[in-house]
PANU-738166 format. One line per field, with one value per residue (C-alpha): y, x, z; residue number from 1; residue in three letters. Coordinates in steps of 0.001 Angstrom, whole numbers, plus 500000, padded with zeros to 6 digits. Example, Ala and Ser with C-alpha at 12.3 -4.5 7.8 and 13.67 -1.06 7.14 Angstrom:
// PANU-738166
c2 <- [495500, 498940]
c1 <- [512300, 513670]
c3 <- [507800, 507140]
pos <- [1, 2]
code <- [ALA, SER]
// end
This chain:
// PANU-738166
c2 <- [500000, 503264, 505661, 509957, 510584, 514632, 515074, 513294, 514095, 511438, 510543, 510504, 509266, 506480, 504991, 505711, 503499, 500569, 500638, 500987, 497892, 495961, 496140, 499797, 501944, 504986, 508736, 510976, 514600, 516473, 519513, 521044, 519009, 516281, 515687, 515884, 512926, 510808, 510981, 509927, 507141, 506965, 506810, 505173, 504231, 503757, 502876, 500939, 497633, 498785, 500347, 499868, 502235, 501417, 503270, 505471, 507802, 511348, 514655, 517816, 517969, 517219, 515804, 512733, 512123, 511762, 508469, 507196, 505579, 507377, 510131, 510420, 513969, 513814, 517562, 519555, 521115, 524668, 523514, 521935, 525286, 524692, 520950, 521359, 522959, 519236, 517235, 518934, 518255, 514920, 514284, 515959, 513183, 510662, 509736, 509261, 512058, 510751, 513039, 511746, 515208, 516135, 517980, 517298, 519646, 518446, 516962, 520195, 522173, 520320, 520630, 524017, 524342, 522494, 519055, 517292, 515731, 512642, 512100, 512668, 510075, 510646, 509484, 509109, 508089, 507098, 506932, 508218, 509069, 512289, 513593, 513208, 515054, 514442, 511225, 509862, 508789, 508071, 506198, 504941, 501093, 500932, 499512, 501931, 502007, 503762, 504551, 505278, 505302, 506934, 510318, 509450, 506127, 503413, 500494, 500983, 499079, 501206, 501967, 498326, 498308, 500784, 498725, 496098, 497518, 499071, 495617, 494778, 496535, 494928, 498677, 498160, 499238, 499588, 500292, 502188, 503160, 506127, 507945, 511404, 509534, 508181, 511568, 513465, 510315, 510758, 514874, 514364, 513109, 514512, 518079, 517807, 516953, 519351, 522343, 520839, 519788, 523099, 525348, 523543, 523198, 519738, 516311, 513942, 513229, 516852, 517568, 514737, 513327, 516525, 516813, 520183, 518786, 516049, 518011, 520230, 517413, 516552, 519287, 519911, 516406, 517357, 520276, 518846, 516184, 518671, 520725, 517774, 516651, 520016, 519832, 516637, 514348, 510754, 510955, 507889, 508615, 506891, 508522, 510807, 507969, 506397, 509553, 509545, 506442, 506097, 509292, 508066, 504825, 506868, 506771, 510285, 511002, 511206, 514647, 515623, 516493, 520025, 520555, 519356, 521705, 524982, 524329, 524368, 527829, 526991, 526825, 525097, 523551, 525149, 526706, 523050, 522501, 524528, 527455, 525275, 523975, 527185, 528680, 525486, 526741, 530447, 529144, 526280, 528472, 525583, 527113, 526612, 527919, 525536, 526148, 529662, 529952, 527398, 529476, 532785, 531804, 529478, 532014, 534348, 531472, 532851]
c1 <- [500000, 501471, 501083, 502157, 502862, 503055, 505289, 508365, 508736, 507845, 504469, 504898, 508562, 507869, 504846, 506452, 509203, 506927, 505043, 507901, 509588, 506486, 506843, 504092, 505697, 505864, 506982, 506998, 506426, 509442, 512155, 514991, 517795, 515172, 514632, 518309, 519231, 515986, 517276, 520930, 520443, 516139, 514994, 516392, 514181, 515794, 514252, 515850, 515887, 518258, 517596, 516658, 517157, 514844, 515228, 512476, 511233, 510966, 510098, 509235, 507207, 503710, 503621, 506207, 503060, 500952, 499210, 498834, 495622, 495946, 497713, 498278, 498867, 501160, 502187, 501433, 498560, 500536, 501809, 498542, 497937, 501122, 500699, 497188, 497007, 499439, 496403, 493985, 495655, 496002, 492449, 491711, 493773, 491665, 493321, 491952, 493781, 493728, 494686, 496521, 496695, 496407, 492657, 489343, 488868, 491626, 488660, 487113, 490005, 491136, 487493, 487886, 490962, 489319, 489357, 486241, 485089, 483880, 487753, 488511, 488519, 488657, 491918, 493461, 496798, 498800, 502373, 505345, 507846, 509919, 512789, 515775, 518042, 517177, 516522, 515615, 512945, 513200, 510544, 509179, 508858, 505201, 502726, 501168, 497955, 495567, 491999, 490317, 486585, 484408, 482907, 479509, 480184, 479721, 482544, 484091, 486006, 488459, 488695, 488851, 491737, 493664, 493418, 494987, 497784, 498884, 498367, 500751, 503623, 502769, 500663, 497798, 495171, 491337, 488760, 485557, 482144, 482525, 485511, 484274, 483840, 487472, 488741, 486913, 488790, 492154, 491044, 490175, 493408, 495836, 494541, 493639, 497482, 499077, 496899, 498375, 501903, 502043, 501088, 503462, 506532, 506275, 506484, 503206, 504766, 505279, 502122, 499512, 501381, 500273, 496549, 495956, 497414, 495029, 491834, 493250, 493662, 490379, 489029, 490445, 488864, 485776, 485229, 486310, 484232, 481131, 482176, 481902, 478582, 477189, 478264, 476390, 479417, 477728, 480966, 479696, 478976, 482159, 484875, 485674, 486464, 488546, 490473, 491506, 492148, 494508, 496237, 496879, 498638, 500674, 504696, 505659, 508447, 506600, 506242, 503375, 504714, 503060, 505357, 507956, 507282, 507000, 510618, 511567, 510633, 509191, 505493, 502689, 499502, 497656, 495055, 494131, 494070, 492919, 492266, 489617, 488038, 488034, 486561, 483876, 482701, 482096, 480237, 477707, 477940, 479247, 482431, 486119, 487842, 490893, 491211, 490545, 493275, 495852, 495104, 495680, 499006, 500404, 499887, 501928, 505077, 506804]
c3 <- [500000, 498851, 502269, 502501, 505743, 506187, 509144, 510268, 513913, 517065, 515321, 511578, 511594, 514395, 512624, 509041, 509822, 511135, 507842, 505209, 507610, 506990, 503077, 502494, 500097, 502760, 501737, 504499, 503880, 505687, 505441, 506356, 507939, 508904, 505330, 503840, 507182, 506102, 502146, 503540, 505752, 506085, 509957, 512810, 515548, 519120, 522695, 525412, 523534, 521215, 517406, 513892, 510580, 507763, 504099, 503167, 501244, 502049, 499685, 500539, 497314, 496846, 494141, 494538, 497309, 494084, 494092, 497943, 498969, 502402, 503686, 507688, 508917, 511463, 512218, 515747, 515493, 515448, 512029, 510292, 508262, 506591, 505460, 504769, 501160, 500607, 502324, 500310, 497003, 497635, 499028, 495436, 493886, 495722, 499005, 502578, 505131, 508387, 511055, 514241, 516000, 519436, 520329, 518713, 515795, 513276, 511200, 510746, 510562, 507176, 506085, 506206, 504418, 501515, 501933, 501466, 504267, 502211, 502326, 505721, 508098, 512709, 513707, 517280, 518663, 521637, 521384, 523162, 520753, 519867, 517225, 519048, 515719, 512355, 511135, 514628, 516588, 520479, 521955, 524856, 525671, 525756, 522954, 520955, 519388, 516784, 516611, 513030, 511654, 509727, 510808, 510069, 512304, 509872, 509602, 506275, 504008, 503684, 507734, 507471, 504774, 507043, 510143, 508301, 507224, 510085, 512354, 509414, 510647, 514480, 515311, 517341, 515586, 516104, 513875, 515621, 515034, 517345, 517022, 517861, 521265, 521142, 519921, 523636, 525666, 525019, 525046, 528455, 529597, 527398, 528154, 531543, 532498, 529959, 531673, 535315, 534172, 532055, 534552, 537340, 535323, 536605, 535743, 536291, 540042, 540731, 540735, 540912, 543860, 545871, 547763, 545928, 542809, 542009, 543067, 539936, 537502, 538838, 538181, 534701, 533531, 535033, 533020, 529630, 530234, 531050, 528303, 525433, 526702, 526073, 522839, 522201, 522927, 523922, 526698, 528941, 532909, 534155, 532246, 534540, 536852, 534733, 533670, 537466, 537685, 535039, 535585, 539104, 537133, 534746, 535328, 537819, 535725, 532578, 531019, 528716, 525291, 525925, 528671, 526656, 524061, 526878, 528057, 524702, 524588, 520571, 519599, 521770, 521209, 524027, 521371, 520485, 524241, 527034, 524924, 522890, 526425, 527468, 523991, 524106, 527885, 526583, 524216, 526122, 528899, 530987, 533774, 532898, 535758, 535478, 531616, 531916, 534248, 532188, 528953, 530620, 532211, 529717, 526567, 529089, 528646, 532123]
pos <- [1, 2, 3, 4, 5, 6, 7, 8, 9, 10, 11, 12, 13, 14, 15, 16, 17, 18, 19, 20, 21, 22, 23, 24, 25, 26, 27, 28, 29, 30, 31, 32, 33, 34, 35, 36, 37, 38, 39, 40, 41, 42, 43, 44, 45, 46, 47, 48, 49, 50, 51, 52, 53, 54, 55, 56, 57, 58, 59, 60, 61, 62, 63, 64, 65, 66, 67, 68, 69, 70, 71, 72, 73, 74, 75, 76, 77, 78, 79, 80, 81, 82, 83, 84, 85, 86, 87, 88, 89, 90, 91, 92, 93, 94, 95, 96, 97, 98, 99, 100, 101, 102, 103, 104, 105, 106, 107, 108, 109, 110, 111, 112, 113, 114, 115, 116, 117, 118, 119, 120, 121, 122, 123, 124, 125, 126, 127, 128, 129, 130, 131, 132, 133, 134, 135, 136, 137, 138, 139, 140, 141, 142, 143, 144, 145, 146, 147, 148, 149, 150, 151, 152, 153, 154, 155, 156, 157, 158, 159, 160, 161, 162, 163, 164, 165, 166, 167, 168, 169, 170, 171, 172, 173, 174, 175, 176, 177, 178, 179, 180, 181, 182, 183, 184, 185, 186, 187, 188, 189, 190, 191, 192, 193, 194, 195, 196, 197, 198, 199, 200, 201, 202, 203, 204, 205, 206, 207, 208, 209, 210, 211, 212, 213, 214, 215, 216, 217, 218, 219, 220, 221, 222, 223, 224, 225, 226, 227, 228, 229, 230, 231, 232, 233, 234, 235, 236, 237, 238, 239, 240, 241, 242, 243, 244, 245, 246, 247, 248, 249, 250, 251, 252, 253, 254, 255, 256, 257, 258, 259, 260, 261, 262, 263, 264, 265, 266, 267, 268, 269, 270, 271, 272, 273, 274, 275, 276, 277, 278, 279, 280, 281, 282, 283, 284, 285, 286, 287, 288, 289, 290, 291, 292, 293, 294, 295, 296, 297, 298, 299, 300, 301, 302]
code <- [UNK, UNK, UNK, UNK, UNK, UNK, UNK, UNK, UNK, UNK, UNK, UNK, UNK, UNK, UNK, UNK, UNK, UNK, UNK, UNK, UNK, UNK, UNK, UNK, UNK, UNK, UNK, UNK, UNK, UNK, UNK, UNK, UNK, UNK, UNK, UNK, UNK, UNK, UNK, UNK, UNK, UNK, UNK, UNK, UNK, UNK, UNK, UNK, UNK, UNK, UNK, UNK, UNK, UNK, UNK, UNK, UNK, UNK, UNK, UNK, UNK, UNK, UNK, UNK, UNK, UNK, UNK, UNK, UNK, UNK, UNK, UNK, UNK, UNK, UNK, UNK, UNK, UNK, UNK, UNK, UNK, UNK, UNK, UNK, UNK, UNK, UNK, UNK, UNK, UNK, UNK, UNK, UNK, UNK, UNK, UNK, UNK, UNK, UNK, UNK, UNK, UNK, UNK, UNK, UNK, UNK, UNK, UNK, UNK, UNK, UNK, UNK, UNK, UNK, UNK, UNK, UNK, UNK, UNK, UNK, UNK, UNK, UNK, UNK, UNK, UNK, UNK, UNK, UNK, UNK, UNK, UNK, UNK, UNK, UNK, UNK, UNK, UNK, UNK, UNK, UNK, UNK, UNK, UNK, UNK, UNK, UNK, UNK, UNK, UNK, UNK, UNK, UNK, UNK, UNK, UNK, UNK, UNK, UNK, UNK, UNK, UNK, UNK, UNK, UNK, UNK, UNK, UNK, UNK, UNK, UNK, UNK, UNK, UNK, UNK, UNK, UNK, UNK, UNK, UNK, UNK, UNK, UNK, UNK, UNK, UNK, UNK, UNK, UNK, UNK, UNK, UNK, UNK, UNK, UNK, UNK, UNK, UNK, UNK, UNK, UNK, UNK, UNK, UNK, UNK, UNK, UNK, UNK, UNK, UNK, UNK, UNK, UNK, UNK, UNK, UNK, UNK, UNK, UNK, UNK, UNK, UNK, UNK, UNK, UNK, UNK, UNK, UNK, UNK, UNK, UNK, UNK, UNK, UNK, UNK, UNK, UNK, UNK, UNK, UNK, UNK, UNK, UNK, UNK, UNK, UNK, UNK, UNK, UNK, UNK, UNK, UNK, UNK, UNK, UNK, UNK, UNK, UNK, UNK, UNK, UNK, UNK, UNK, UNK, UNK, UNK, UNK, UNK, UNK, UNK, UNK, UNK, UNK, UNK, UNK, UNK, UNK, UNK, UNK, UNK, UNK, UNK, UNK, UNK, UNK, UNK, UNK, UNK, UNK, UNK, UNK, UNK, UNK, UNK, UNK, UNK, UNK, UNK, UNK, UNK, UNK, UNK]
// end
């Protein structure tokens, strides 16, 4: 299966490598020196096992993309406006985009930059993996796993086709009827701890591990959760009890990638983040207090 991958950082690179190891004729969409160390020796792929490098292809041209039955968009969410004139193009051509971004808008954002949503597909990811210097991925020892499915919520053949080629290169992979759902789970998590960790300059320890710590998380996942639902989110009764429960399982030293991205002093995703819970309260008039604050603060960068 011929596969565009547009991005080559933790997410794009990581899973880009799995699927041109399986045998998928993979081109990632990349630049700069990322691009001219993929071209030279392809990506290498290291964790505490040990590593692999794998050749592949990798353009920063749209149209050696031409051609691929699906194209996963792999970019933060602070770069989508740049790779999404290439996702619309291609969608034009006839491929499925499938967008593994962090938040719960990506669909619409692409539909709004012109690509039809009768090509899009809802996309989710969890995976610990970053560019450690061009041309390789680090990544955590822990299995990672993606949701896709339709939009509309019917089981499609080629959701179906995906799936399989992805459990190809040993990914977990789900196919779901629900993925708007899906999409609002791992929202609830991932934001709730980037708004904490972010505004604590702390790992997951640092702060969860503290009395008035977890009544914040708490609270954070409380209001996304309260937030979706007003939207019209089917977000079941229990999840925010098993937010906090697996938040109080995750590893102490782990760092969300947001914080990651704050001490790097560079670009953030808190738009996509606590600025969209925030911007979703104003508008069901449900009370943010936690992402109010985390928005205010963290668009401050102190």
């Amino acid at each position: 299966m011929r596969i565009a991958i547009l991005g080559a950082g933790g997410v794009g690179g990581y899973f880009g490598a799995l699927l041109a190891r399986a045998g998928h004729d993979v081109v990632l969409y990349a630049r700069g020196d990322n691009l001219a160390a993929i071209r030279a020796g392809g990506i290498t792929v290291r964790d505490a096992n040990g590593s692999f490098t794998v050749p592949i292809g990798a353009t920063n041209s749209q149209d050696e993309l031409a051609g691929s039955e699906f194209t996963i968009v792999a970019v933060k969410s602070y770069s989508l406006a740049e790779v999404a004139p290439v996702a619309r193009e291609l969608a034009l051509g006839g491929s499925v985009i499938v967008p593994l971004l962090n938040g719960v808008e990506a669909a619409d954002d692409l539909q709004r930059a012109g690509v039809p949503r009768s090509q899009l597909l809802g996309g989710q990811t969890n995976v610990s993996a970053y560019k450690a210097e061009p041309g390789v991925i680090q990544r955590a020892l822990w299995k990672e796993r993606i949701v896709v499915g339709e939009l509309n919520g019917e089981l499609s053949q080629r959701v179906t086709r995906l799936v399989e080629a992805l459990r190809e290169a040993d990914i977990e992979a789900i196919a779901t009827t629900n993925i708007i759902v899906e999409l609002w789970r791992k929202f609830n998590m991932l934001c709730a701890m980037a708004a904490a960790c972010g505004m604590a300059r702390s790992d997951v320890a640092g702060i969860r591990d503290t009395e008035l710590g977890h009544l914040l998380i708490e609270r954070a996942v409380g209001e996304i959760a309260a937030v979706g639902r007003a939207r019209g989110v089917a977000i079941p009764p229990s999840q925010e009890a098993d937010m906090m429960h697996h938040i109080d399982r995750l590893p102490g030293t782990m760092k969300p990638s947001f914080l990651l991205d704050v001490e790097r002093g560079g670009p953030t995703e808190l738009d996509v983040l606590s600025g969209a819970v925030s911007r979703f309260g104003r508008e069901t008039g449900i009370p943010t207090p936690v992402h109010d604050t985390a928005a205010a603060v963290l668009a401050r960068r102190v």
